[in-house]
PDB file of N, CA, C and O in Angstrom:
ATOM      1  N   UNK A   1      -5.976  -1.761 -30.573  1.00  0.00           N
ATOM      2  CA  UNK A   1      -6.687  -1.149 -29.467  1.00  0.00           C
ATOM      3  C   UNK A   1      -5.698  -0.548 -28.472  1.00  0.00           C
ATOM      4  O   UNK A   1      -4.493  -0.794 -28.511  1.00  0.00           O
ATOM      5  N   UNK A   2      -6.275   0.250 -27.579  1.00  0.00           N
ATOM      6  CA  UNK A   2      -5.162   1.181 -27.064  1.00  0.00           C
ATOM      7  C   UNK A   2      -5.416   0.177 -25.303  1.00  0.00           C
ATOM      8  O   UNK A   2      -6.018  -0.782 -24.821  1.00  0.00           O
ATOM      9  N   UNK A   3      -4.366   1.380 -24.923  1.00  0.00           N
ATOM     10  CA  UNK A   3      -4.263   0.475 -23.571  1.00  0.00           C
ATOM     11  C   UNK A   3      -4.003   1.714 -22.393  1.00  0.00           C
ATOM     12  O   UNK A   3      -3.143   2.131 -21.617  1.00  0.00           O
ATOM     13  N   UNK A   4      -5.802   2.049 -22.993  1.00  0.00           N
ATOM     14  CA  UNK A   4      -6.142   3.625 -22.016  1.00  0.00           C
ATOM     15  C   UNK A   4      -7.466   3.438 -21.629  1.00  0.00           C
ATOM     16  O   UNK A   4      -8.193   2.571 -22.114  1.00  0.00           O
ATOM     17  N   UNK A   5      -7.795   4.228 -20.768  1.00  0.00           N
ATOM     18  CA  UNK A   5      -8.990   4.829 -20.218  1.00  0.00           C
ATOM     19  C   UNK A   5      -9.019   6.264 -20.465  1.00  0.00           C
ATOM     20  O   UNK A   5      -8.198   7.116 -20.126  1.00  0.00           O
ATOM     21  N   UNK A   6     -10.305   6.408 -21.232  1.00  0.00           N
ATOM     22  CA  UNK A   6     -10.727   7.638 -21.337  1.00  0.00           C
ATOM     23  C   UNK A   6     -10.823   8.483 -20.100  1.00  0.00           C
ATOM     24  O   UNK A   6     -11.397   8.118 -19.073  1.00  0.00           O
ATOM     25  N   UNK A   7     -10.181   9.720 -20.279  1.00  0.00           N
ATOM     26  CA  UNK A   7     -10.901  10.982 -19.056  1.00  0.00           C
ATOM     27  C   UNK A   7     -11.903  11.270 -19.349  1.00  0.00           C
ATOM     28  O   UNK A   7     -11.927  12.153 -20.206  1.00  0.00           O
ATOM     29  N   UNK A   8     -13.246  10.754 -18.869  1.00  0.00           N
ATOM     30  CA  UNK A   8     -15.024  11.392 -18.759  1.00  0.00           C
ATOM     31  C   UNK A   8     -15.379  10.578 -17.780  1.00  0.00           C
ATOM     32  O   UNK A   8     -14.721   9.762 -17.135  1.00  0.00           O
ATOM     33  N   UNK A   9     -16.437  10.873 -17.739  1.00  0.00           N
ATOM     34  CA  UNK A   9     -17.521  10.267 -16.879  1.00  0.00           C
ATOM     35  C   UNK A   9     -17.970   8.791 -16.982  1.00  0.00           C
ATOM     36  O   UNK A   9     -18.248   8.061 -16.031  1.00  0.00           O
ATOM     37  N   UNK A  10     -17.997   8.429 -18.489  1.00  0.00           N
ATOM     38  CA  UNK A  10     -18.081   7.238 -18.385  1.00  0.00           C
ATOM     39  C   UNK A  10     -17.084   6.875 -19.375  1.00  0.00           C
ATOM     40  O   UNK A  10     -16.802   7.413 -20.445  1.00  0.00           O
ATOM     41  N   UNK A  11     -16.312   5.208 -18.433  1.00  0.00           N
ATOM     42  CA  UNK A  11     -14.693   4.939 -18.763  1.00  0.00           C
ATOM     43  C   UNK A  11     -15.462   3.435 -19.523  1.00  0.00           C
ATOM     44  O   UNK A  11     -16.455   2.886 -19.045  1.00  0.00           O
ATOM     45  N   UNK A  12     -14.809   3.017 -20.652  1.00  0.00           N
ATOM     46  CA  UNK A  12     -15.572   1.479 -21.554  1.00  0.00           C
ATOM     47  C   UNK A  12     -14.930   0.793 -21.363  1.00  0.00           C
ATOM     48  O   UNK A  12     -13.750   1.141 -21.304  1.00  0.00           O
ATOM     49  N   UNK A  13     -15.222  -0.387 -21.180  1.00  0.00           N
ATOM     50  CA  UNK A  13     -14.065  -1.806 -21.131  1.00  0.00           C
ATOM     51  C   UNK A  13     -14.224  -1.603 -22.646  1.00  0.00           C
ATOM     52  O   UNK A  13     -14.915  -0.944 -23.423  1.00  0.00           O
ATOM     53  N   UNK A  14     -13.015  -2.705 -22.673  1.00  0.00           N
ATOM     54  CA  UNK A  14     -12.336  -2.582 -24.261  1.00  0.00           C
ATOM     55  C   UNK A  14     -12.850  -3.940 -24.180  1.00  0.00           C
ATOM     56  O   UNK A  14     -13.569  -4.403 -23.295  1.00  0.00           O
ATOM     57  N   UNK A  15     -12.190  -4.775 -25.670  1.00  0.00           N
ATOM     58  CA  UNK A  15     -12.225  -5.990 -26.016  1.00  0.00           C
ATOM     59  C   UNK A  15     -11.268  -6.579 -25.417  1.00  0.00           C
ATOM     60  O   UNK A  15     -11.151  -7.618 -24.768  1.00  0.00           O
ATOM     61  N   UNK A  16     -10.262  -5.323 -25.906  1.00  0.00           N
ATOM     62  CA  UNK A  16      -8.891  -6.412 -25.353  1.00  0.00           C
ATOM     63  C   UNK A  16      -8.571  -6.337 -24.087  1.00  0.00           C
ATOM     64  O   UNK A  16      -8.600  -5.274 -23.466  1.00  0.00           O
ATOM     65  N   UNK A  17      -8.171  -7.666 -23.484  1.00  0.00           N
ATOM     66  CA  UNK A  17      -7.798  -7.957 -22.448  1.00  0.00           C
ATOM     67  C   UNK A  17      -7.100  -7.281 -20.833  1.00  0.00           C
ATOM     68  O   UNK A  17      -7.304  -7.296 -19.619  1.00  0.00           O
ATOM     69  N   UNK A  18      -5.988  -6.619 -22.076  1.00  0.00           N
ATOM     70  CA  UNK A  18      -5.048  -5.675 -21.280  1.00  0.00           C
ATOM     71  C   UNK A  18      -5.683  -4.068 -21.476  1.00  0.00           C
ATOM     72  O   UNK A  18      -4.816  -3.250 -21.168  1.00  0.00           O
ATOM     73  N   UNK A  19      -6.504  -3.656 -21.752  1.00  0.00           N
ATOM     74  CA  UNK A  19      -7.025  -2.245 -21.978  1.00  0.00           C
ATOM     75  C   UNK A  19      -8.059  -2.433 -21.345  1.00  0.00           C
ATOM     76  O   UNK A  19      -8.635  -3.502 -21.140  1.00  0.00           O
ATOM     77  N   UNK A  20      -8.483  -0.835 -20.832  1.00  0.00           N
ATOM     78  CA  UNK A  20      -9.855  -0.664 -20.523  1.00  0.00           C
ATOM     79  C   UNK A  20      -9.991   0.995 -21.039  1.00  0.00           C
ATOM     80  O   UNK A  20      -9.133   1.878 -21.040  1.00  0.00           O
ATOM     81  N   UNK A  21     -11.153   1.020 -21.389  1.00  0.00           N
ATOM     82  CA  UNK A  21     -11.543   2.244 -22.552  1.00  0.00           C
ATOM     83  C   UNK A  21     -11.348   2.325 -24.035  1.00  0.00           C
ATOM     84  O   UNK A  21     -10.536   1.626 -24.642  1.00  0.00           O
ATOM     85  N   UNK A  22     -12.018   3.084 -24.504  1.00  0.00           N
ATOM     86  CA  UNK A  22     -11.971   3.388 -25.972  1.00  0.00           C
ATOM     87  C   UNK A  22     -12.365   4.217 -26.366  1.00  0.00           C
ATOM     88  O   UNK A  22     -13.006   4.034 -27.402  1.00  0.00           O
ATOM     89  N   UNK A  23     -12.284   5.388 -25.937  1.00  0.00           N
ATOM     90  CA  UNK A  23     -12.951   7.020 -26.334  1.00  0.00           C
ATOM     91  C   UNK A  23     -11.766   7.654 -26.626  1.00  0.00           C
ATOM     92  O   UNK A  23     -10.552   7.461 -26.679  1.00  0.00           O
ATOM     93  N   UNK A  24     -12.453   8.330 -26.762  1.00  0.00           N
ATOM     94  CA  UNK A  24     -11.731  10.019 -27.541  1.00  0.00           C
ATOM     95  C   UNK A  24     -11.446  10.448 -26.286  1.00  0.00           C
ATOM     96  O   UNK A  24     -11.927  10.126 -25.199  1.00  0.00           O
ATOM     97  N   UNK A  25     -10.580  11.234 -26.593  1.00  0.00           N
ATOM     98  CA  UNK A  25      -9.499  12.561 -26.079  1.00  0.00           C
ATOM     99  C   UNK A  25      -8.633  11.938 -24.677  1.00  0.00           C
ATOM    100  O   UNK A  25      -8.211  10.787 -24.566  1.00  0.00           O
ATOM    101  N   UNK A  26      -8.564  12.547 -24.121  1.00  0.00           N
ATOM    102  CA  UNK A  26      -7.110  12.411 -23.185  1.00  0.00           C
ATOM    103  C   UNK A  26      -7.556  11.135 -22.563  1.00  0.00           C
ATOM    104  O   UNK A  26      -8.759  10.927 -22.402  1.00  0.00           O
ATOM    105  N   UNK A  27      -6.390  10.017 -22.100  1.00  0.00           N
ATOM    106  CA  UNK A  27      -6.765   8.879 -21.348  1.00  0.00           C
ATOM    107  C   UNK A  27      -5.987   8.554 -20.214  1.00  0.00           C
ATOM    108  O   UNK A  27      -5.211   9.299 -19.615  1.00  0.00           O
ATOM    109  N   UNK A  28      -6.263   7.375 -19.973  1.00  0.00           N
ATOM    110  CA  UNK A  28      -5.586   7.391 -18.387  1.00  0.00           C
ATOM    111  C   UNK A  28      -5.134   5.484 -18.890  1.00  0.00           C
ATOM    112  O   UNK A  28      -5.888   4.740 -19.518  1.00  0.00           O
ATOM    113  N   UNK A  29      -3.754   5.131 -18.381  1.00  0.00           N
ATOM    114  CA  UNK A  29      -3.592   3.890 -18.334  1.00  0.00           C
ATOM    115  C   UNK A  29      -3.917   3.102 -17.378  1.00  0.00           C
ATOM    116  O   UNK A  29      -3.785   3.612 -16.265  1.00  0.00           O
ATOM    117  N   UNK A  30      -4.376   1.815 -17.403  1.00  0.00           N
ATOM    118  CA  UNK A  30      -4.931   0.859 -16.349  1.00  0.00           C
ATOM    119  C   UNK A  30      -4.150   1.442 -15.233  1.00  0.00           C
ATOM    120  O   UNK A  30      -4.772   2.144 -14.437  1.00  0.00           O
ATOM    121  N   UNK A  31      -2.634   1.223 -15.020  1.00  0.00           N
ATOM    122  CA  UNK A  31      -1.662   1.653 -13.646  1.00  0.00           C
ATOM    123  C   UNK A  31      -1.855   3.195 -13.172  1.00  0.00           C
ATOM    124  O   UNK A  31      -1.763   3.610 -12.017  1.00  0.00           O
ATOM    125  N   UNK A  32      -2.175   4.016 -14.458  1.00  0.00           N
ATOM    126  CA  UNK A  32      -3.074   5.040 -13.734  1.00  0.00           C
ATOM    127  C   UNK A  32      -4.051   5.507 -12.877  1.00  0.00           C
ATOM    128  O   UNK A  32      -4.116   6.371 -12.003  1.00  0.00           O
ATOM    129  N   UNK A  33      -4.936   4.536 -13.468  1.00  0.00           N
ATOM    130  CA  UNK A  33      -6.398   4.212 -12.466  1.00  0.00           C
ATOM    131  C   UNK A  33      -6.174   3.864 -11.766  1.00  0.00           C
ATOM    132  O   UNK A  33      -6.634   4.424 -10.770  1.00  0.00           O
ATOM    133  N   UNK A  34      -5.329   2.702 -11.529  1.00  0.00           N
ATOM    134  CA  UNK A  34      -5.177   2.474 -10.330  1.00  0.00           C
ATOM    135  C   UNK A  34      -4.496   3.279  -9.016  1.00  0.00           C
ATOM    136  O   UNK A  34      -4.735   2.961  -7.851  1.00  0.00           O
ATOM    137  N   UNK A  35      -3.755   4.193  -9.350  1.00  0.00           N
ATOM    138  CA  UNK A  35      -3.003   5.051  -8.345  1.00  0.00           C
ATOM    139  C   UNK A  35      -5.042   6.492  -8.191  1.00  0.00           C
ATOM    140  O   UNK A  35      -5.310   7.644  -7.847  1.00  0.00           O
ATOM    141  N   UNK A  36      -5.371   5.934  -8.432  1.00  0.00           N
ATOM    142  CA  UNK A  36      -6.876   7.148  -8.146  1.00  0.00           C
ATOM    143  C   UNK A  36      -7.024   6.623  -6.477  1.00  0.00           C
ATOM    144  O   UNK A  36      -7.582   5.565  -6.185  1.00  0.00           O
ATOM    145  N   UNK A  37      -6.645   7.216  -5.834  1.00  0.00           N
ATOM    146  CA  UNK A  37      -6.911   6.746  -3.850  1.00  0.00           C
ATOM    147  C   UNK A  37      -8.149   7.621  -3.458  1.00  0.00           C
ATOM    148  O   UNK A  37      -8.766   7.145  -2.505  1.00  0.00           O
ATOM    149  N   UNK A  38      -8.667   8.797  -3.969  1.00  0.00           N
ATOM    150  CA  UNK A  38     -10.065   9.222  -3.617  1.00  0.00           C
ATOM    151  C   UNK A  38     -11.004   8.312  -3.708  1.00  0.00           C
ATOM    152  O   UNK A  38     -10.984   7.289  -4.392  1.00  0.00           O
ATOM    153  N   UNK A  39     -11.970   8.765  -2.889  1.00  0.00           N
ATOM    154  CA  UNK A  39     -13.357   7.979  -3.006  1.00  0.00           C
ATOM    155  C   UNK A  39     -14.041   8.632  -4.352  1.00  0.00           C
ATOM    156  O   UNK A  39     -14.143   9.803  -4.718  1.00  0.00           O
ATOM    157  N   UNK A  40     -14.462   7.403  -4.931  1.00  0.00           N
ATOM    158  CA  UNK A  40     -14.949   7.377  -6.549  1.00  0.00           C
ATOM    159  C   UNK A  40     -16.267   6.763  -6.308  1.00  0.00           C
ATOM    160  O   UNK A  40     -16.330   5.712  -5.670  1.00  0.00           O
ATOM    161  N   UNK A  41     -17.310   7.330  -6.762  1.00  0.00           N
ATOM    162  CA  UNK A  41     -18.633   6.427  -6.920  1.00  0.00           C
ATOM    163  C   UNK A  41     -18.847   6.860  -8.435  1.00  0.00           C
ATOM    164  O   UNK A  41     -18.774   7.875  -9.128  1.00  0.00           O
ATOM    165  N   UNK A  42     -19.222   5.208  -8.578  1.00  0.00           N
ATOM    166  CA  UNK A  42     -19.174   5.177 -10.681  1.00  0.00           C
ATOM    167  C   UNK A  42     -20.453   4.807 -10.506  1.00  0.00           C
ATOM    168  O   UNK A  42     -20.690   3.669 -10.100  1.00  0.00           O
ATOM    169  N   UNK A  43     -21.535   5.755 -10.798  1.00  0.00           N
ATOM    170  CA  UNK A  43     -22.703   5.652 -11.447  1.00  0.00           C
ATOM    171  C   UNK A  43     -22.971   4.933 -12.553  1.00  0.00           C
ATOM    172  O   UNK A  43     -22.048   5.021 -13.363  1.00  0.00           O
ATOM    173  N   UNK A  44     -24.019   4.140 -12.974  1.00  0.00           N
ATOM    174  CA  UNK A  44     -24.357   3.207 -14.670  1.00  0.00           C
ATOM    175  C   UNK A  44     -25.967   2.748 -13.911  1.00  0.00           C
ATOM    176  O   UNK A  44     -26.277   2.376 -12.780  1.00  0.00           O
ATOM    177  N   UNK A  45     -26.841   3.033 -15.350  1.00  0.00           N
ATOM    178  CA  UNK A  45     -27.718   2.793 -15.456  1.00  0.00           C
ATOM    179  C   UNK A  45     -28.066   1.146 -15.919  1.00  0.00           C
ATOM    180  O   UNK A  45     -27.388   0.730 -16.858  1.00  0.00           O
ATOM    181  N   UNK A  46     -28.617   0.629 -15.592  1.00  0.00           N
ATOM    182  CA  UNK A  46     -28.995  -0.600 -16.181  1.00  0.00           C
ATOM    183  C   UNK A  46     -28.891  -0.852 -17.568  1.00  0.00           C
ATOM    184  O   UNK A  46     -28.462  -1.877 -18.097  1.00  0.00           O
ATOM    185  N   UNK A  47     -29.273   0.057 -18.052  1.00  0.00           N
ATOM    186  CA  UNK A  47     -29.922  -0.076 -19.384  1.00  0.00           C
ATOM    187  C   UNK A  47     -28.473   0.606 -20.488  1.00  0.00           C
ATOM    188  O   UNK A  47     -28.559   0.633 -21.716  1.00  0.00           O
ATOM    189  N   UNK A  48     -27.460   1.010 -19.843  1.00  0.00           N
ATOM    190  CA  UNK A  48     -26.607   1.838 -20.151  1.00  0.00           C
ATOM    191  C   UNK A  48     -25.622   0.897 -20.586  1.00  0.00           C
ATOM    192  O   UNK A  48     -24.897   0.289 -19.798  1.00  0.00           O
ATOM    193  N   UNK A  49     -25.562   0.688 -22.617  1.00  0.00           N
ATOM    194  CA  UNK A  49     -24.582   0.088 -23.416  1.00  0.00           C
ATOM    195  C   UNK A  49     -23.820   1.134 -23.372  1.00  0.00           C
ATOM    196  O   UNK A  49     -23.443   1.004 -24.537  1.00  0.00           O
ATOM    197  N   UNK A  50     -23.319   1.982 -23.052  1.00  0.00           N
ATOM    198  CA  UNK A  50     -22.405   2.636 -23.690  1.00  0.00           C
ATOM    199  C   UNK A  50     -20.781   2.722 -22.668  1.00  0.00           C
ATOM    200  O   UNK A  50     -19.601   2.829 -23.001  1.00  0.00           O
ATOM    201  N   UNK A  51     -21.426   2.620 -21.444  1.00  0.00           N
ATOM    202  CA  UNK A  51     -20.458   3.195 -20.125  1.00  0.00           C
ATOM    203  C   UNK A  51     -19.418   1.614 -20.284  1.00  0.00           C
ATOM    204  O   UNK A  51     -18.218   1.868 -20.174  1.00  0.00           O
ATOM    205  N   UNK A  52     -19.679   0.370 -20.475  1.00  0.00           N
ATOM    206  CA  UNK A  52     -18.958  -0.584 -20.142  1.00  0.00           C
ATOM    207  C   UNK A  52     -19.400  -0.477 -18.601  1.00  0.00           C
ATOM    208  O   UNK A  52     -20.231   0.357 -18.242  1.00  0.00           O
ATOM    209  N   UNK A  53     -18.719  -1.480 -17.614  1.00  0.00           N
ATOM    210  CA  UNK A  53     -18.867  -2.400 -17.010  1.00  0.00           C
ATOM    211  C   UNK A  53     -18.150  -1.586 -15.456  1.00  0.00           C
ATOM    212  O   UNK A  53     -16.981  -1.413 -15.113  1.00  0.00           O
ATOM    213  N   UNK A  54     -19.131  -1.320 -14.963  1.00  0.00           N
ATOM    214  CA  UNK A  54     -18.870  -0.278 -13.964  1.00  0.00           C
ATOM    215  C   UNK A  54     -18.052  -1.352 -12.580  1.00  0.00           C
ATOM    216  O   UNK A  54     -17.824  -0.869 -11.471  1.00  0.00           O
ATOM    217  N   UNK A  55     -17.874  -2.121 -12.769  1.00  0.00           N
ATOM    218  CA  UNK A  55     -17.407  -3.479 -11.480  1.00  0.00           C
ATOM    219  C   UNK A  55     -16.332  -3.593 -11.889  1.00  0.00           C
ATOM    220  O   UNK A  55     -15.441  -3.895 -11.095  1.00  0.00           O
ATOM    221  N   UNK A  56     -15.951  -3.334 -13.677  1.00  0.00           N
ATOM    222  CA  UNK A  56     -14.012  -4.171 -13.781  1.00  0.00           C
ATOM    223  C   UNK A  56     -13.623  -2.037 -13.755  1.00  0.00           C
ATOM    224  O   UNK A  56     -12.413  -1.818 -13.810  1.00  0.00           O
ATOM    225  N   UNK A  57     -14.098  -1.339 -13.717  1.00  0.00           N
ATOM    226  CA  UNK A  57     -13.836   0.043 -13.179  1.00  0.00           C
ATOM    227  C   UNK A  57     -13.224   0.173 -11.739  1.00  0.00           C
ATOM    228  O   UNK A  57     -12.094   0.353 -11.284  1.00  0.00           O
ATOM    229  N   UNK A  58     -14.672  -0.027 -11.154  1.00  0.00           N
ATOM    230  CA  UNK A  58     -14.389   0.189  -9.655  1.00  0.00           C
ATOM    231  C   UNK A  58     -13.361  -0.791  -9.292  1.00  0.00           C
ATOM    232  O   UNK A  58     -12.733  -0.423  -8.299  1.00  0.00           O
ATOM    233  N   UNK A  59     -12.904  -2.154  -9.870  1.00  0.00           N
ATOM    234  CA  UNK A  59     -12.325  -2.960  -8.786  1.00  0.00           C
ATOM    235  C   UNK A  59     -10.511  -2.562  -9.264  1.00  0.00           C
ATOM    236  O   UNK A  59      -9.587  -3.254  -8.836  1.00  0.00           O
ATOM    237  N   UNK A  60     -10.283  -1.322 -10.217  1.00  0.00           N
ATOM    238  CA  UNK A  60      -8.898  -1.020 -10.319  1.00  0.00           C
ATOM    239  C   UNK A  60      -8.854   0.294  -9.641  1.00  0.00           C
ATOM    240  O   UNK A  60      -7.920   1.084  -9.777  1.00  0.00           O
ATOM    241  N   UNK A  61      -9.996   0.518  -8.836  1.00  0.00           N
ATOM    242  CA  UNK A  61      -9.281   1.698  -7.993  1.00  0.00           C
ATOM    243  C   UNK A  61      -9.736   1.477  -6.241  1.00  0.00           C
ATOM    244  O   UNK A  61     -10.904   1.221  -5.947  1.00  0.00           O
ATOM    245  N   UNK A  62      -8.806   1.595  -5.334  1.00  0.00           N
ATOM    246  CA  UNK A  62      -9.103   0.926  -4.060  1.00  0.00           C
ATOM    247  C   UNK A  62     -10.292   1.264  -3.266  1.00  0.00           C
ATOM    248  O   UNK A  62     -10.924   0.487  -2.550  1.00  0.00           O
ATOM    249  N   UNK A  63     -10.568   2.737  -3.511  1.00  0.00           N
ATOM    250  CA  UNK A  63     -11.632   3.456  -2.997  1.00  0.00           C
ATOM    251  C   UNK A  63     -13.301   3.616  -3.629  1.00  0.00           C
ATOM    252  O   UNK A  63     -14.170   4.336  -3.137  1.00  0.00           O
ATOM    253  N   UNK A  64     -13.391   3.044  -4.412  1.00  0.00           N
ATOM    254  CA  UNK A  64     -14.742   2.877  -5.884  1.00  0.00           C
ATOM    255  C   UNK A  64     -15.526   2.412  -5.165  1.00  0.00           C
ATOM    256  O   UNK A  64     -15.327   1.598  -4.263  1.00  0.00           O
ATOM    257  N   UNK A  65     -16.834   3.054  -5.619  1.00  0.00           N
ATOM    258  CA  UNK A  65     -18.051   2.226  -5.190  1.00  0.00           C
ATOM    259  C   UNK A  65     -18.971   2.135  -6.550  1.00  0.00           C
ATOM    260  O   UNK A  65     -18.976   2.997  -7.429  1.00  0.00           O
ATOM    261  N   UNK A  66     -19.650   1.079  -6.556  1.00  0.00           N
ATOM    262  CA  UNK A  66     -20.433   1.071  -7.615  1.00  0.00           C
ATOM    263  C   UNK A  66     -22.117   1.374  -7.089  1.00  0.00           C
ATOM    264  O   UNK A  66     -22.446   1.064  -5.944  1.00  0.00           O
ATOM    265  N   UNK A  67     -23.048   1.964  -7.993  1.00  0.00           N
ATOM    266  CA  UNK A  67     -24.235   2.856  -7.871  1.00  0.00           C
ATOM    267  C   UNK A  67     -24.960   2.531  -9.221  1.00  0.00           C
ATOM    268  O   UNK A  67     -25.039   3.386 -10.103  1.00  0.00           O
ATOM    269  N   UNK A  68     -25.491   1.267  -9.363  1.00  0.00           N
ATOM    270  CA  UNK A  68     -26.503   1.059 -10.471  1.00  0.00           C
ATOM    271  C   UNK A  68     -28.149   2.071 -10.290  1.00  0.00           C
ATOM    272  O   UNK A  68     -28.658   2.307  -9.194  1.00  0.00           O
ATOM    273  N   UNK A  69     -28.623   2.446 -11.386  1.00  0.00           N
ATOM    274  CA  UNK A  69     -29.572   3.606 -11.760  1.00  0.00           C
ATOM    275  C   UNK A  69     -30.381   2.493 -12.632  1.00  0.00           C
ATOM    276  O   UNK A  69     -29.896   2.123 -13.701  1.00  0.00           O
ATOM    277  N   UNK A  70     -31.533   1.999 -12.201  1.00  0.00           N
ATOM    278  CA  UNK A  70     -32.494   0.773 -12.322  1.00  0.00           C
ATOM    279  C   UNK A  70     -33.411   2.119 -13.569  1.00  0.00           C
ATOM    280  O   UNK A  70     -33.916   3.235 -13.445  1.00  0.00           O
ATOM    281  N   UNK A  71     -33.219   1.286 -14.501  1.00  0.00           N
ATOM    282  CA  UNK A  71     -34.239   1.353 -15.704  1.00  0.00           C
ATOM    283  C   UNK A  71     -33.572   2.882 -16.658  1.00  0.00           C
ATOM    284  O   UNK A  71     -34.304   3.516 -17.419  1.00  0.00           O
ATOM    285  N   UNK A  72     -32.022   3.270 -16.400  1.00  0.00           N
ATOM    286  CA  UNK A  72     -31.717   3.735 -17.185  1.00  0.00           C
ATOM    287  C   UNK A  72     -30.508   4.327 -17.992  1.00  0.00           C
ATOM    288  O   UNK A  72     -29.499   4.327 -17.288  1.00  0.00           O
ATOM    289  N   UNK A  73     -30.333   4.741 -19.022  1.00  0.00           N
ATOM    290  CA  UNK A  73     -29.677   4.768 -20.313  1.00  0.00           C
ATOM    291  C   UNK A  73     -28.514   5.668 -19.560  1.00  0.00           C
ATOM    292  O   UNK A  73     -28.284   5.855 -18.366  1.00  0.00           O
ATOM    293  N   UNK A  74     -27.916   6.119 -20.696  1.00  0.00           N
ATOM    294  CA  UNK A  74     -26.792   6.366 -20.279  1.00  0.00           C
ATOM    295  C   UNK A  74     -26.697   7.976 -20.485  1.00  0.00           C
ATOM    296  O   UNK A  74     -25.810   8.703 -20.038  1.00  0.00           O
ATOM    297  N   UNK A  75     -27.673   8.312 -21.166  1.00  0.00           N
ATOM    298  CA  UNK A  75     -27.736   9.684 -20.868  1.00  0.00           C
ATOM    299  C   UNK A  75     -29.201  10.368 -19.872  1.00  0.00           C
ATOM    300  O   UNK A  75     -29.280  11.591 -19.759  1.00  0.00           O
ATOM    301  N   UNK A  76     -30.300   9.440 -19.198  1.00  0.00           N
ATOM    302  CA  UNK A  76     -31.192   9.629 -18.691  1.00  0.00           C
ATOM    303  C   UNK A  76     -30.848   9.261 -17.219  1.00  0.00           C
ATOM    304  O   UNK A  76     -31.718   9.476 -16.375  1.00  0.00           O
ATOM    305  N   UNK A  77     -29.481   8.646 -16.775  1.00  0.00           N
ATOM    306  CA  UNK A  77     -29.139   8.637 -15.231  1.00  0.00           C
ATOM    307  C   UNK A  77     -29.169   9.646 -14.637  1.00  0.00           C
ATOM    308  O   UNK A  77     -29.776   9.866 -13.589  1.00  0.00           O
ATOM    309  N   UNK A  78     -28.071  10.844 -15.664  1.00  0.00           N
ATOM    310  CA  UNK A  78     -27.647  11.657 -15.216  1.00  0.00           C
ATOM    311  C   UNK A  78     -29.187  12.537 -13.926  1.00  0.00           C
ATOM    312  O   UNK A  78     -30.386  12.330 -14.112  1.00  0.00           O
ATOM    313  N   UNK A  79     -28.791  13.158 -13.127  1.00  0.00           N
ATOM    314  CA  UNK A  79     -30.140  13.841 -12.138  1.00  0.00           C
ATOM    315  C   UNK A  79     -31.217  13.131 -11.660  1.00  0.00           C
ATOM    316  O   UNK A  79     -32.228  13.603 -11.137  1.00  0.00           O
ATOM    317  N   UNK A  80     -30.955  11.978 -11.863  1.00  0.00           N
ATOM    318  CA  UNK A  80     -31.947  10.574 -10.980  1.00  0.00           C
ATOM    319  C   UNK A  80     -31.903  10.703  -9.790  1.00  0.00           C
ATOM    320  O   UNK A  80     -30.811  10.881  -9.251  1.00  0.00           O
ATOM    321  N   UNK A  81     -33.042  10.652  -9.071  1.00  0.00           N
ATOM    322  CA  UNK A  81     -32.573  10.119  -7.755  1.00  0.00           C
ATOM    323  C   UNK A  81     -32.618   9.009  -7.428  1.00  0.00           C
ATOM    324  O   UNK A  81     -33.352   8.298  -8.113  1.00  0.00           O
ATOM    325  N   UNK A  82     -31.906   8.378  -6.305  1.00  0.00           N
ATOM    326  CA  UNK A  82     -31.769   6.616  -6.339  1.00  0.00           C
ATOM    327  C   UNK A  82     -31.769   6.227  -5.077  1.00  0.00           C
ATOM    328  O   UNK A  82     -31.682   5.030  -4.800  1.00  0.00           O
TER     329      UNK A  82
END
C-alpha cells in the first residue's frame, strides 16, 4: 500500500496505518497534507463508502472543517443543500 493521498475530492483512509488514500493518479503524502494551511471544508455524505473517513482527513490539516450530508452517497452529496 502506498503512503499517499489521492488529489480529488474525495481522499480514502487506507488500511495501513501509516497511509491515507488509495486512488489513482497524482497523490499527496500524509506531511503533505499536512502543510495544506487554507481553510478546507471536507464534505461526506453519511451513506458515503467510498470517501473514507472525513475526521482522520480534516484532523491532518490545521484549518479543516468537517460537513456531514445526512442520507447521502457519495455521488448524490454533490449540489445538496445542508
Amino acid at each position: 500500500m502506498s503512503n499517499a493521498v489521492p488529489r480529488s475530492a474525495s481522499l480514502r483512509s487506507n488500511c495501513a496505518s501509516d497511509s491515507f488514500g488509495c486512488g489513482g493518479g497524482a497523490s499527496l503524502t500524509r506531511k503533505e497534507v499536512e502543510t495544506i494551511h487554507i481553510p478546507t471544508l471536507i464534505a461526506v455524505g453519511t451513506k458515503d463508502v467510498v470517501a473514507g473517513s472525513p475526521d482522520e482527513l480534516a484532523a491532518l490539516m490545521p484549518h479543516a472543517q468537517v460537513l456531514i450530508i445526512p442520507d447521502r452517497d457519495h455521488m448524490l452529496a454533490v449540489g445538496d443543500k445542508v
